[in-house]
PDB file of N, CA, C and O in Angstrom:
ATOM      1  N   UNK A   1     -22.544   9.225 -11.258  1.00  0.00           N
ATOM      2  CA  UNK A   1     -21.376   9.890 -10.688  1.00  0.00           C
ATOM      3  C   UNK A   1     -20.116   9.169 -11.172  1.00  0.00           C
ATOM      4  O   UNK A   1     -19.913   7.963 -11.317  1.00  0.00           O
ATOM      5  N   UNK A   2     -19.394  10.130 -11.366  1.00  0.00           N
ATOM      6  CA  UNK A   2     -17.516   9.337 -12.023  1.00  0.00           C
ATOM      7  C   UNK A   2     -16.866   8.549 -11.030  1.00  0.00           C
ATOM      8  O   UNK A   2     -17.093   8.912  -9.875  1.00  0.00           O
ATOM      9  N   UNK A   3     -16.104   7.546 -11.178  1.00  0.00           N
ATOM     10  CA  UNK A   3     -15.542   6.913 -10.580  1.00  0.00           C
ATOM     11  C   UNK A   3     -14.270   8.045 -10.189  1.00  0.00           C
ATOM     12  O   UNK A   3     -13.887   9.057 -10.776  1.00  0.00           O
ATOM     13  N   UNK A   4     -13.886   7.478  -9.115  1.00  0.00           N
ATOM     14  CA  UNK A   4     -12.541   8.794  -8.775  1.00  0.00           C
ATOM     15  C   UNK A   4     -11.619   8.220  -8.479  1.00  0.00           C
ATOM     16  O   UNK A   4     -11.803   7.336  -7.642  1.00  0.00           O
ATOM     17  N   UNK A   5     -10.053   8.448  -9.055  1.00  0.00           N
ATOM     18  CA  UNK A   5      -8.929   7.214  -8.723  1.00  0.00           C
ATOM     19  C   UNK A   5      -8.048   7.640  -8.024  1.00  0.00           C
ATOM     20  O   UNK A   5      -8.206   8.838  -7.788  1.00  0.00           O
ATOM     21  N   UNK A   6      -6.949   7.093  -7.456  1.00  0.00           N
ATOM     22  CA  UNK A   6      -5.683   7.301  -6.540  1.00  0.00           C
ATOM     23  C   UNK A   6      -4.715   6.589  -6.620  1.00  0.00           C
ATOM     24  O   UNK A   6      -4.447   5.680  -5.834  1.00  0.00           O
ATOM     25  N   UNK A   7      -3.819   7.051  -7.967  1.00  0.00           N
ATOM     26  CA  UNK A   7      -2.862   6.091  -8.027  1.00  0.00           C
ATOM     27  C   UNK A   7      -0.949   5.870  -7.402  1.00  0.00           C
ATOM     28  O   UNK A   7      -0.071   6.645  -7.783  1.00  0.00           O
ATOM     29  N   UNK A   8      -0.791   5.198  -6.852  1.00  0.00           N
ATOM     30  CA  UNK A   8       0.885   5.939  -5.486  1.00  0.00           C
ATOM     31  C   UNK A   8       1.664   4.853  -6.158  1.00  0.00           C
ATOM     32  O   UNK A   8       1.303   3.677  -6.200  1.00  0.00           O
ATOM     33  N   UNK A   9       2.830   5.366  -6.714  1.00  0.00           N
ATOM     34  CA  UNK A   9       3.899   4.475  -6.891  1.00  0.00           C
ATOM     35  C   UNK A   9       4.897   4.412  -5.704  1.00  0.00           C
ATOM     36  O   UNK A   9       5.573   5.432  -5.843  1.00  0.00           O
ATOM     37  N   UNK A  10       5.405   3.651  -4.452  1.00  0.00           N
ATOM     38  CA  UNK A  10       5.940   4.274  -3.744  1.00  0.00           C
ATOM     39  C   UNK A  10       7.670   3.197  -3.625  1.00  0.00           C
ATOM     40  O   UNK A  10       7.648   2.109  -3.050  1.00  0.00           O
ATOM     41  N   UNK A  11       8.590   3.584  -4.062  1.00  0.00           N
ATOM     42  CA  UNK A  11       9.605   3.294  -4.169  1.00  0.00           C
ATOM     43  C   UNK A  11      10.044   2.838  -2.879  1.00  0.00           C
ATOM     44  O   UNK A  11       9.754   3.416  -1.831  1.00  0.00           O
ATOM     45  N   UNK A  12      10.974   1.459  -2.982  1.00  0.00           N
ATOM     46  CA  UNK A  12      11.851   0.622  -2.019  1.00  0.00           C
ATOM     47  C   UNK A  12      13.366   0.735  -1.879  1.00  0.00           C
ATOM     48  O   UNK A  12      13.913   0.806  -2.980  1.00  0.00           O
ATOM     49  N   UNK A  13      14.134   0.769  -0.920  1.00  0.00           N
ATOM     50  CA  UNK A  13      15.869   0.111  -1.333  1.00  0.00           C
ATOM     51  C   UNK A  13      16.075  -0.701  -2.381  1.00  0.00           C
ATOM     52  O   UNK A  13      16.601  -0.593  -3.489  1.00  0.00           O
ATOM     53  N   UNK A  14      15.335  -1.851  -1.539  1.00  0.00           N
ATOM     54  CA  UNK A  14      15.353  -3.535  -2.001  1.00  0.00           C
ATOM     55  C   UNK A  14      13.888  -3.730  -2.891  1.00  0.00           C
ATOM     56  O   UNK A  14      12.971  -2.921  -3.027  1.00  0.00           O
ATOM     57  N   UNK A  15      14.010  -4.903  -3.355  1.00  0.00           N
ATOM     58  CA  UNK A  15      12.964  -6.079  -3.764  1.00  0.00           C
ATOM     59  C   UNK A  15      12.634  -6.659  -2.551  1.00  0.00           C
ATOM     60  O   UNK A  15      11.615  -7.289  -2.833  1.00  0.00           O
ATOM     61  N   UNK A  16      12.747  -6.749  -1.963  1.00  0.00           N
ATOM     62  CA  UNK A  16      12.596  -7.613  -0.685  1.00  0.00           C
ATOM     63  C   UNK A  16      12.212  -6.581   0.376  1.00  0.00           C
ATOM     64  O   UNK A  16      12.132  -6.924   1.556  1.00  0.00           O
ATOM     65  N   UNK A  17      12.042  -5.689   0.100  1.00  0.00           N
ATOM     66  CA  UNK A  17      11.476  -4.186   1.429  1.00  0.00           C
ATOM     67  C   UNK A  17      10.014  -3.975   0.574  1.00  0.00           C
ATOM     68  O   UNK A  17       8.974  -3.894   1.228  1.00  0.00           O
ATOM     69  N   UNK A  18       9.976  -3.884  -1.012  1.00  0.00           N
ATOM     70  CA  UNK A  18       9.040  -3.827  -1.156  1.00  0.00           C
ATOM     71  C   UNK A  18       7.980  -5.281  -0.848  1.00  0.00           C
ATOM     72  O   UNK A  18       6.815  -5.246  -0.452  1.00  0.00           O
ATOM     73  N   UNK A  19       8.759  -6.438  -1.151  1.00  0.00           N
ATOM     74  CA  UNK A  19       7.404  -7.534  -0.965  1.00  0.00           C
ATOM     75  C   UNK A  19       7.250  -7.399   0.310  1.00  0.00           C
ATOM     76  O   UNK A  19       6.049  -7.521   0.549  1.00  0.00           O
ATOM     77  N   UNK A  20       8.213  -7.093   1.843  1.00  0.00           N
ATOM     78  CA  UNK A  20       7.651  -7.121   2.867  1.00  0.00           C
ATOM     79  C   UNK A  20       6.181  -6.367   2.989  1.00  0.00           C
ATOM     80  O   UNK A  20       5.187  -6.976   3.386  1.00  0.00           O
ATOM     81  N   UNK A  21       6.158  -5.110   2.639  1.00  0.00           N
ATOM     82  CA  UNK A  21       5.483  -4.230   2.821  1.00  0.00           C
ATOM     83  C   UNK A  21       4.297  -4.386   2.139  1.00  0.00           C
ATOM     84  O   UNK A  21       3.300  -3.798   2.560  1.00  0.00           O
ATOM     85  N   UNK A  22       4.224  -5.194   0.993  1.00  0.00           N
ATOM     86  CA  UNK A  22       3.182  -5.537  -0.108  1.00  0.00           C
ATOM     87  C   UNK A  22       2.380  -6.488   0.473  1.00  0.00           C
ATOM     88  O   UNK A  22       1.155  -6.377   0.484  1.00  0.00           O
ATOM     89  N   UNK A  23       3.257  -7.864   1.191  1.00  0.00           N
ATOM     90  CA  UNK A  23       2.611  -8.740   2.045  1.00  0.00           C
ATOM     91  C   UNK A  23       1.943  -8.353   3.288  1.00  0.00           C
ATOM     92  O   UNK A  23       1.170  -9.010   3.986  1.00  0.00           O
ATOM     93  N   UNK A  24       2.490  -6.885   3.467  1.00  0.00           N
ATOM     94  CA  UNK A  24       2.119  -6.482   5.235  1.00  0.00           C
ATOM     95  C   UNK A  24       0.778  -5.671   4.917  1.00  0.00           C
ATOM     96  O   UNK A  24      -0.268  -5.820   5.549  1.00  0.00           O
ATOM     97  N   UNK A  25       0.958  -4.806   3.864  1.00  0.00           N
ATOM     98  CA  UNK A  25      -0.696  -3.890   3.366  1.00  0.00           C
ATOM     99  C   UNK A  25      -1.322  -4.434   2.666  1.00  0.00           C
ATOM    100  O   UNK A  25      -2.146  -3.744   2.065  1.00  0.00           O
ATOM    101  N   UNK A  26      -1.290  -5.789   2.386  1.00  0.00           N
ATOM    102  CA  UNK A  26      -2.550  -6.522   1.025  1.00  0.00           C
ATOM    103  C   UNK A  26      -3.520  -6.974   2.020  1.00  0.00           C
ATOM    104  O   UNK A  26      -4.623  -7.192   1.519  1.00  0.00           O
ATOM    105  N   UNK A  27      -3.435  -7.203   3.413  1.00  0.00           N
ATOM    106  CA  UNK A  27      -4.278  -8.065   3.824  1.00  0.00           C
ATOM    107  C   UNK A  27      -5.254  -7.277   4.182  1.00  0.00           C
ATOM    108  O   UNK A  27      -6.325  -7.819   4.455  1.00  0.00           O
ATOM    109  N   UNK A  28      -5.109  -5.341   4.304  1.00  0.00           N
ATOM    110  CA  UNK A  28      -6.201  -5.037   5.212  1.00  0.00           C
ATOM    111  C   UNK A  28      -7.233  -4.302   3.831  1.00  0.00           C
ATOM    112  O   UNK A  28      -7.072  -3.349   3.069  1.00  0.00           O
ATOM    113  N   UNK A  29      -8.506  -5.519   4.068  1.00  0.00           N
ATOM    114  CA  UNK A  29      -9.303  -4.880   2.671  1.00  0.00           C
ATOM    115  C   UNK A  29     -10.367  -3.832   2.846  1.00  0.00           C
ATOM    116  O   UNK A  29     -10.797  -3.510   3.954  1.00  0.00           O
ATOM    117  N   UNK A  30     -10.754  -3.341   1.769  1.00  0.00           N
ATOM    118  CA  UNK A  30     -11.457  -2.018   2.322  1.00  0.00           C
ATOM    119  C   UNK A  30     -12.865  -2.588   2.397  1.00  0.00           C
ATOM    120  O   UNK A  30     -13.219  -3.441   1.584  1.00  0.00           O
ATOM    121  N   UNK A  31     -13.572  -2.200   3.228  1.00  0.00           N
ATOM    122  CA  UNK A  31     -14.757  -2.261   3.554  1.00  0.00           C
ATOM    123  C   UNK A  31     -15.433  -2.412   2.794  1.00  0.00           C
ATOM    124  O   UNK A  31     -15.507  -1.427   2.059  1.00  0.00           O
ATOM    125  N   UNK A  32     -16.320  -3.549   2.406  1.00  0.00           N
ATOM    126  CA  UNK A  32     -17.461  -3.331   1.029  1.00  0.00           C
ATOM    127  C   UNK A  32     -18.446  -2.266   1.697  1.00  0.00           C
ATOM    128  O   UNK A  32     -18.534  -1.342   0.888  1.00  0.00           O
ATOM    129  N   UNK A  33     -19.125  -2.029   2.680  1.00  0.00           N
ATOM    130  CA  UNK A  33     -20.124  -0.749   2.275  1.00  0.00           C
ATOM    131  C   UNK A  33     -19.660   0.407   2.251  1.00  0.00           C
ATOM    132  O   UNK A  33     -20.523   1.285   2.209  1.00  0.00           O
ATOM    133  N   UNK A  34     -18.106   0.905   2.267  1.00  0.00           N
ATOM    134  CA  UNK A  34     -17.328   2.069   1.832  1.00  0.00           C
ATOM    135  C   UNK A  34     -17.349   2.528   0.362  1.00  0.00           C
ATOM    136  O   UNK A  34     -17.313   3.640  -0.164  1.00  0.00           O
ATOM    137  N   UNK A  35     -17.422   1.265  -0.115  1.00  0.00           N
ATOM    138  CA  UNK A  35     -17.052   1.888  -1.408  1.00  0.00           C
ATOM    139  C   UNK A  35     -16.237   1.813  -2.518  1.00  0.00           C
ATOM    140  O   UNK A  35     -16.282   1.846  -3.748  1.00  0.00           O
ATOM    141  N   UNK A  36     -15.323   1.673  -1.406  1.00  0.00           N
ATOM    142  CA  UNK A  36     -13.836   1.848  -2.239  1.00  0.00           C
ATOM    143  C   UNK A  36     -13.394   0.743  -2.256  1.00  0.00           C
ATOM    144  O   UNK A  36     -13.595  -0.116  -1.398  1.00  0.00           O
ATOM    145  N   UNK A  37     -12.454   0.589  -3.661  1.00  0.00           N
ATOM    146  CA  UNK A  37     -11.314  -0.204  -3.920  1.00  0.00           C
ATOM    147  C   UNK A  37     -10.331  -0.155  -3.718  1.00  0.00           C
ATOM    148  O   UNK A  37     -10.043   1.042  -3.762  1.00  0.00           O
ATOM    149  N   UNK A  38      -9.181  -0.920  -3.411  1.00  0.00           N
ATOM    150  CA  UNK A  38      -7.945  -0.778  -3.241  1.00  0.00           C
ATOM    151  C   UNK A  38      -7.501  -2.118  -4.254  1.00  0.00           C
ATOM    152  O   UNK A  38      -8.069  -3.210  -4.261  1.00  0.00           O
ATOM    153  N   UNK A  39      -6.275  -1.692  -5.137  1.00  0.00           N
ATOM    154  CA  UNK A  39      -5.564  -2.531  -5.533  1.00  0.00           C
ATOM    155  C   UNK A  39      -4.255  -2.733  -5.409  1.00  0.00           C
ATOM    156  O   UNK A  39      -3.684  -1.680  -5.691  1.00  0.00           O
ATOM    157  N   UNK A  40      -3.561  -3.505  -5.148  1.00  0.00           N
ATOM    158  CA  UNK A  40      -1.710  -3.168  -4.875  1.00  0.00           C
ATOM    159  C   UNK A  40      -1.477  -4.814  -5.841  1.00  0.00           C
ATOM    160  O   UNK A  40      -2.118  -5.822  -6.136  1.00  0.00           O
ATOM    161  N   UNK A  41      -0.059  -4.181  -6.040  1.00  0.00           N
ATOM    162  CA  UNK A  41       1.064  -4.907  -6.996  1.00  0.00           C
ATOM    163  C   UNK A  41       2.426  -4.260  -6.484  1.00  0.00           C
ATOM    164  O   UNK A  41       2.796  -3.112  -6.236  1.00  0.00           O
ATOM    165  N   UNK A  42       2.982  -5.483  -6.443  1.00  0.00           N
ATOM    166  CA  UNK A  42       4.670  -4.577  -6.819  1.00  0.00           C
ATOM    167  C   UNK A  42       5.285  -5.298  -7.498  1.00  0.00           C
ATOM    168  O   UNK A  42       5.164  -6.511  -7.665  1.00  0.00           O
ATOM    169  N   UNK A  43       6.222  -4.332  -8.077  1.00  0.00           N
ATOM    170  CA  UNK A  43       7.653  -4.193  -9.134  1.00  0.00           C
ATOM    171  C   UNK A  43       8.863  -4.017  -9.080  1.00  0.00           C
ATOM    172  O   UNK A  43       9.392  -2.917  -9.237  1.00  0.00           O
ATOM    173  N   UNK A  44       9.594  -5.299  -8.803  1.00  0.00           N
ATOM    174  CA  UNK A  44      10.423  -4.658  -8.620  1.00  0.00           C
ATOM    175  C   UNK A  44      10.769  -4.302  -7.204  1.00  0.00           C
ATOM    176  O   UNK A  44      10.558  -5.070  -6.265  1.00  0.00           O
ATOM    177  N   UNK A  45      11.350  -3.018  -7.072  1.00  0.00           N
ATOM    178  CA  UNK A  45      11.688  -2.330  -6.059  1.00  0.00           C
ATOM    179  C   UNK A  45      10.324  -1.225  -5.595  1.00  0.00           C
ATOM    180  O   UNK A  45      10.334  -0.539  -4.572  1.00  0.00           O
ATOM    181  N   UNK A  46       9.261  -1.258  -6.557  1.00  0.00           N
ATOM    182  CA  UNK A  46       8.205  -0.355  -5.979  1.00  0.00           C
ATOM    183  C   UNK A  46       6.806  -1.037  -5.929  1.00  0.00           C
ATOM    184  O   UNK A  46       6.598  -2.158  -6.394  1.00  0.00           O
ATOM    185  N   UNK A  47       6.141  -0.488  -5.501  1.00  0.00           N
ATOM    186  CA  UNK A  47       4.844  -0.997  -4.703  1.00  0.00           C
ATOM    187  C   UNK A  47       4.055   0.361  -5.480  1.00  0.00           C
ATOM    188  O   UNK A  47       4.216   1.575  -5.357  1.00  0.00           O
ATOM    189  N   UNK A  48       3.123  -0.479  -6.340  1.00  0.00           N
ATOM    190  CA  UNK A  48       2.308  -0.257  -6.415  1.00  0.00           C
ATOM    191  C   UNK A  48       0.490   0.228  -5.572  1.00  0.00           C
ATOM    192  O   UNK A  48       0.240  -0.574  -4.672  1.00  0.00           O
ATOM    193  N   UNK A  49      -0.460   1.138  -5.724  1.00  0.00           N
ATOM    194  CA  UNK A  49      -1.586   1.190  -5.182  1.00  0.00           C
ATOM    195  C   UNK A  49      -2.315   2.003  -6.064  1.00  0.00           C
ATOM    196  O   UNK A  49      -1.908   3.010  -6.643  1.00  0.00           O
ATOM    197  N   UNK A  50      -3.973   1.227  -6.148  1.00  0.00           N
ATOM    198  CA  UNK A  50      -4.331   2.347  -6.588  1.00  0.00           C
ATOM    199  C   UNK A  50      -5.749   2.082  -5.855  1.00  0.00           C
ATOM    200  O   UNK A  50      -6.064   0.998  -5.363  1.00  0.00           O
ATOM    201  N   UNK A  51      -6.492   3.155  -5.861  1.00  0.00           N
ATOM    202  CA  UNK A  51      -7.189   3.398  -4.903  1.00  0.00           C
ATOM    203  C   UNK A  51      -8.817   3.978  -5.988  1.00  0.00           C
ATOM    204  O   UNK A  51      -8.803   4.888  -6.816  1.00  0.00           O
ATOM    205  N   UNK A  52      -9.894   3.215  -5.655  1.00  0.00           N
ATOM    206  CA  UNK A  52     -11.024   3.825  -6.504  1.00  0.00           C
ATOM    207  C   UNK A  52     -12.499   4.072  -5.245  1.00  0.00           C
ATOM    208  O   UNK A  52     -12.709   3.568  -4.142  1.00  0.00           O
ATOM    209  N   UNK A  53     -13.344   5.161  -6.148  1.00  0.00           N
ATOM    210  CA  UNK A  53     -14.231   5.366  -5.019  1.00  0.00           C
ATOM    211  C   UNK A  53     -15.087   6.387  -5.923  1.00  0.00           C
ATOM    212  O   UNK A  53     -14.607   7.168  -6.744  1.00  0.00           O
ATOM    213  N   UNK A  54     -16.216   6.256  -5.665  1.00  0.00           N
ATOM    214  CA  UNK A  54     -17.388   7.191  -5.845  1.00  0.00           C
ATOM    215  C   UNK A  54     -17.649   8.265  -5.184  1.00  0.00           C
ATOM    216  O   UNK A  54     -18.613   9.014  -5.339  1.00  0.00           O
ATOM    217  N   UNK A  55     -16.395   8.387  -4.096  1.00  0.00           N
ATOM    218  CA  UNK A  55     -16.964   9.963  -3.565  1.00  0.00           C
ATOM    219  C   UNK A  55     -15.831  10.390  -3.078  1.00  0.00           C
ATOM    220  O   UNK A  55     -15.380   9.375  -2.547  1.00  0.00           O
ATOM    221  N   UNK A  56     -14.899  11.427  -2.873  1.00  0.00           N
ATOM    222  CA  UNK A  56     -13.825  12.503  -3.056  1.00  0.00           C
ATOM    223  C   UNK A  56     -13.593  12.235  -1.202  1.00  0.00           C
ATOM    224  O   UNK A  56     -12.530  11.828  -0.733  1.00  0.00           O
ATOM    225  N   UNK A  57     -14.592  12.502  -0.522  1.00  0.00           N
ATOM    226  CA  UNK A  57     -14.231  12.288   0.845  1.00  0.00           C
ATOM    227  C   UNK A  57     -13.676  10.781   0.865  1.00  0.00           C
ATOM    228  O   UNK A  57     -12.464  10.743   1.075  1.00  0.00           O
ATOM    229  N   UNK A  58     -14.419   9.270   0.657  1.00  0.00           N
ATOM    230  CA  UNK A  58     -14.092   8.252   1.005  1.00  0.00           C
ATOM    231  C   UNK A  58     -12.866   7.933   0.479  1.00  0.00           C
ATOM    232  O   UNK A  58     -12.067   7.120   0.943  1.00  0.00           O
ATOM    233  N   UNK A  59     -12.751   8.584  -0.480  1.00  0.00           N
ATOM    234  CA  UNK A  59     -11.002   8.242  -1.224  1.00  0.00           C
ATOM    235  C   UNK A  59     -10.032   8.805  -0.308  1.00  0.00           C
ATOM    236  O   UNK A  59      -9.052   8.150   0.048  1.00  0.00           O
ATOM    237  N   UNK A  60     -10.243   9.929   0.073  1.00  0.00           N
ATOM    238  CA  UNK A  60      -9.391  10.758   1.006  1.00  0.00           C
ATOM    239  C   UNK A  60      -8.972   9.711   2.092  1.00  0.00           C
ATOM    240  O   UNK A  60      -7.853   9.205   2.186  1.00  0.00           O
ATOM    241  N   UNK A  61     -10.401   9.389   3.157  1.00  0.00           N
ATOM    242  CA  UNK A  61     -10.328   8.747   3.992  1.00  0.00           C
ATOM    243  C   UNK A  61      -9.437   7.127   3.626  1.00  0.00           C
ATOM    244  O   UNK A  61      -8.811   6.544   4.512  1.00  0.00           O
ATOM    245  N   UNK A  62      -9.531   6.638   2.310  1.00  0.00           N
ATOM    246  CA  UNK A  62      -8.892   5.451   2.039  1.00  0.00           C
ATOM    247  C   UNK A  62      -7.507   5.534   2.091  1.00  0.00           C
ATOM    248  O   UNK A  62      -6.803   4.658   2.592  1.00  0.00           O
ATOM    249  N   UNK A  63      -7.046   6.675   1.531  1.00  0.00           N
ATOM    250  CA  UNK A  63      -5.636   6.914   1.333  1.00  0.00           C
ATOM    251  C   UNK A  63      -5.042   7.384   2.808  1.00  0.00           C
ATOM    252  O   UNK A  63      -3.920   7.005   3.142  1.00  0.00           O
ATOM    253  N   UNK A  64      -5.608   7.980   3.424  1.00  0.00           N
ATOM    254  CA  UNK A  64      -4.863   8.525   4.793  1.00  0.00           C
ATOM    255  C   UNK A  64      -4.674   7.560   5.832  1.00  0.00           C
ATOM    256  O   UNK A  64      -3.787   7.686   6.677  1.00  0.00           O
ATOM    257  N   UNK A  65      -5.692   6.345   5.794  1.00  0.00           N
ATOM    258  CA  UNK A  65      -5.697   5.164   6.888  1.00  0.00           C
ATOM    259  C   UNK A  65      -4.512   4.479   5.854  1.00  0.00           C
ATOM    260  O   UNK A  65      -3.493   4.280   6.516  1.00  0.00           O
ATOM    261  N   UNK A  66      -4.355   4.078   4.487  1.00  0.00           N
ATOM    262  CA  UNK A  66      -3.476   3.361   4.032  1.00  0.00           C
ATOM    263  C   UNK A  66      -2.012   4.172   4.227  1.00  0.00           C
ATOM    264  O   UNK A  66      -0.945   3.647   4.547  1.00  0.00           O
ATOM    265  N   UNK A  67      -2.197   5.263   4.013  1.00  0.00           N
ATOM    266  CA  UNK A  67      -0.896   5.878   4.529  1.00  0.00           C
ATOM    267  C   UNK A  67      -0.229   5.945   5.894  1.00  0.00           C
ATOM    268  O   UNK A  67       0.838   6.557   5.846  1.00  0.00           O
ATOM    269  N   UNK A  68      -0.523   5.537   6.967  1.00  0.00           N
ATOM    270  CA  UNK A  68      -1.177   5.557   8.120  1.00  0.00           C
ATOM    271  C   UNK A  68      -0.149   4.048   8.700  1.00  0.00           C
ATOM    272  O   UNK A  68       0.630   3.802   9.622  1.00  0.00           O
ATOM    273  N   UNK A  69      -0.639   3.444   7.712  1.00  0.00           N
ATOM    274  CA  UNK A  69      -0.145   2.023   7.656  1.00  0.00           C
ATOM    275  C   UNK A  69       1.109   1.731   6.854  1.00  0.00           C
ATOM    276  O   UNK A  69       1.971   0.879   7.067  1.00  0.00           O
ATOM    277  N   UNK A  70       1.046   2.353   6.181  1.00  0.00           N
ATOM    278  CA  UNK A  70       2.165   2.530   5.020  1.00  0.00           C
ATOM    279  C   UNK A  70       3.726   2.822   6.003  1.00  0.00           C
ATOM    280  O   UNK A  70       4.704   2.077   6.073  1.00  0.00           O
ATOM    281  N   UNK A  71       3.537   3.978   6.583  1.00  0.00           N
ATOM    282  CA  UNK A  71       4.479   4.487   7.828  1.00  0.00           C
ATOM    283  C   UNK A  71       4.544   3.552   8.866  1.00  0.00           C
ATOM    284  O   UNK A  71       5.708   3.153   8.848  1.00  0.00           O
ATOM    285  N   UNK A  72       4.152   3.185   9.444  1.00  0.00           N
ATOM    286  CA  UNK A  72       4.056   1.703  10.427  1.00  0.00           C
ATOM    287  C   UNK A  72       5.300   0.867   9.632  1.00  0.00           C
ATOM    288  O   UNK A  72       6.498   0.872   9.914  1.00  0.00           O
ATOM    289  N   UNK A  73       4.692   0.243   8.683  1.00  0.00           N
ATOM    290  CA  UNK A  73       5.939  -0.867   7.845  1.00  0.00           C
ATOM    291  C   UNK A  73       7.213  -0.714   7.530  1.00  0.00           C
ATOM    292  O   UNK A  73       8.153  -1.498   7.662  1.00  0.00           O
ATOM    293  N   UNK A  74       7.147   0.919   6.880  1.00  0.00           N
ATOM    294  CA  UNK A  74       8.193   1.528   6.474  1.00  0.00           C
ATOM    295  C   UNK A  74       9.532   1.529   8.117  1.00  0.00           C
ATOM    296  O   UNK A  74      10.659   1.085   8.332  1.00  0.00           O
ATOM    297  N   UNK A  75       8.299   2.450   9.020  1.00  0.00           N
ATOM    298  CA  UNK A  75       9.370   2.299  10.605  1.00  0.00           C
ATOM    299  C   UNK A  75       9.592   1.018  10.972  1.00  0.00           C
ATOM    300  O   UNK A  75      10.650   0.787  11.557  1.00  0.00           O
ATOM    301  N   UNK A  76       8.563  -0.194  10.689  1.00  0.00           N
ATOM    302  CA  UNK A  76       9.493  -1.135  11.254  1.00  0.00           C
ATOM    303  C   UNK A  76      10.379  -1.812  10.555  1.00  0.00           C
ATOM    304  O   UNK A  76      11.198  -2.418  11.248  1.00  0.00           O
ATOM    305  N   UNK A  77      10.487  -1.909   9.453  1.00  0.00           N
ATOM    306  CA  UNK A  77      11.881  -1.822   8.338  1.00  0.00           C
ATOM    307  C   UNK A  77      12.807  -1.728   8.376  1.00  0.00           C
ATOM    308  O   UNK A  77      13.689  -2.543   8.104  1.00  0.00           O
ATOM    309  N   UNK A  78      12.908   0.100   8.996  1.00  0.00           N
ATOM    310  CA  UNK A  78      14.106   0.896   9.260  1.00  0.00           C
ATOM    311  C   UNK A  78      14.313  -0.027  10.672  1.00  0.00           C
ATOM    312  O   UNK A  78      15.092  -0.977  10.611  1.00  0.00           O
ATOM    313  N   UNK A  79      13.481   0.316  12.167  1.00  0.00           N
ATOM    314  CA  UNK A  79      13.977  -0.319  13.577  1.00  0.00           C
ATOM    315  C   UNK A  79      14.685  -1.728  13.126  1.00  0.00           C
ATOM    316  O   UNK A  79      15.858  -1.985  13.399  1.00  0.00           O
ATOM    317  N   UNK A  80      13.972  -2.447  12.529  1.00  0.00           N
ATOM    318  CA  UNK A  80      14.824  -4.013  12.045  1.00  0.00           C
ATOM    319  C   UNK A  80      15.607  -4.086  11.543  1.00  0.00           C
ATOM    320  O   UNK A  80      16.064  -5.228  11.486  1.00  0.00           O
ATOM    321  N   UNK A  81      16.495  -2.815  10.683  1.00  0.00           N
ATOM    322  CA  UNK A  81      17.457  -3.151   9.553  1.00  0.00           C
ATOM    323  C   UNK A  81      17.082  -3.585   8.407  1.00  0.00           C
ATOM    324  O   UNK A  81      15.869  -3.782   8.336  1.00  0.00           O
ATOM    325  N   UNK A  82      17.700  -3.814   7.446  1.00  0.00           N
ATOM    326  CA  UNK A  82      17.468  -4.297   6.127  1.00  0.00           C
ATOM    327  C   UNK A  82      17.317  -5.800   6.432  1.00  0.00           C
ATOM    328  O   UNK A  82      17.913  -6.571   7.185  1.00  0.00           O
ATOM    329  N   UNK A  83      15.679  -6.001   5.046  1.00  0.00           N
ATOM    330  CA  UNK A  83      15.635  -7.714   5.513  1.00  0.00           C
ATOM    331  C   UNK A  83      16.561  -8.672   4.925  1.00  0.00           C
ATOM    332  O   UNK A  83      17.431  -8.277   4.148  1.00  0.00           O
ATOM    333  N   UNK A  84      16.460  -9.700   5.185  1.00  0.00           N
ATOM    334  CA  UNK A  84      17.737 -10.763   4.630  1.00  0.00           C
ATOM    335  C   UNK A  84      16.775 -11.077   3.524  1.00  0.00           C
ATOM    336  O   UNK A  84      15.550 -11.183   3.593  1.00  0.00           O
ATOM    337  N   UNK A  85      17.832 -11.246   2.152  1.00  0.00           N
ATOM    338  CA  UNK A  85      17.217 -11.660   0.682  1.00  0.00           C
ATOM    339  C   UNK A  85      17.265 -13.730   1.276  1.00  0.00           C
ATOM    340  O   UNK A  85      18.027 -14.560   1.771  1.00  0.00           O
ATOM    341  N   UNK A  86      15.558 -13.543   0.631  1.00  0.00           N
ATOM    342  CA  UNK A  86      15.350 -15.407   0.685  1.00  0.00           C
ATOM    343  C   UNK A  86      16.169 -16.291  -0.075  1.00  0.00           C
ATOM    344  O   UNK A  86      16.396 -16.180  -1.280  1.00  0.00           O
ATOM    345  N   UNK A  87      16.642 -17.261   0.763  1.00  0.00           N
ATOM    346  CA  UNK A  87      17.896 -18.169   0.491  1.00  0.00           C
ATOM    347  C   UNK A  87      16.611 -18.784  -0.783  1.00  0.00           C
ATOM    348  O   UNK A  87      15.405 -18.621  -0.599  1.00  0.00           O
ATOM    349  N   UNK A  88      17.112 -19.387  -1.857  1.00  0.00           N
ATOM    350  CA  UNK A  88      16.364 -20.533  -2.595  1.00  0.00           C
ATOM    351  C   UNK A  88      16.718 -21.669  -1.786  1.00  0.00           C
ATOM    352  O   UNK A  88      16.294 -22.788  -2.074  1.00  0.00           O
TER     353      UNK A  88
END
């Protein structure tokens, strides 16, 4: 069976909205007997994901809980205001 992919570029304000959000969704990993992969990177101002899986439902299900979460970060972002850029 083909591997099946899911790839989301999802654009920031800042550099610093995207690493929040990169640091806030890297930690939750996908289940090894699911299946699926998840990979994230960001660039910049965007955040990378891409998403792999052997079966059309579990990808679905990967992307809708990550999206899920995705909205969570994004609202608490906005409720907090813009973050402060790290002093060196």
């Amino acid at each position: 069976m083909a591997e099946l992919s899911c790839d989301l570029d999802i654009p920031f304000q800042t550099e610093r909205e995207a690493e929040i959000a990169y640091n806030s969704l890297r930690v939750d990993k996908e289940p090894k007997k699911g299946g699926n992969k998840k990979t994230l990177s960001v660039s910049g101002t965007t955040l990378h994901i891409r998403f792999e899986s052997k079966e059309a439902r579990l990808l679905r299900v990967a992307v809708n809980g990550f999206m899920d979460h995705l909205i969570l970060v994004t609202q608490t972002i906005e409720q907090f205001g813009p973050p402060q850029e790290k002093k060196a």
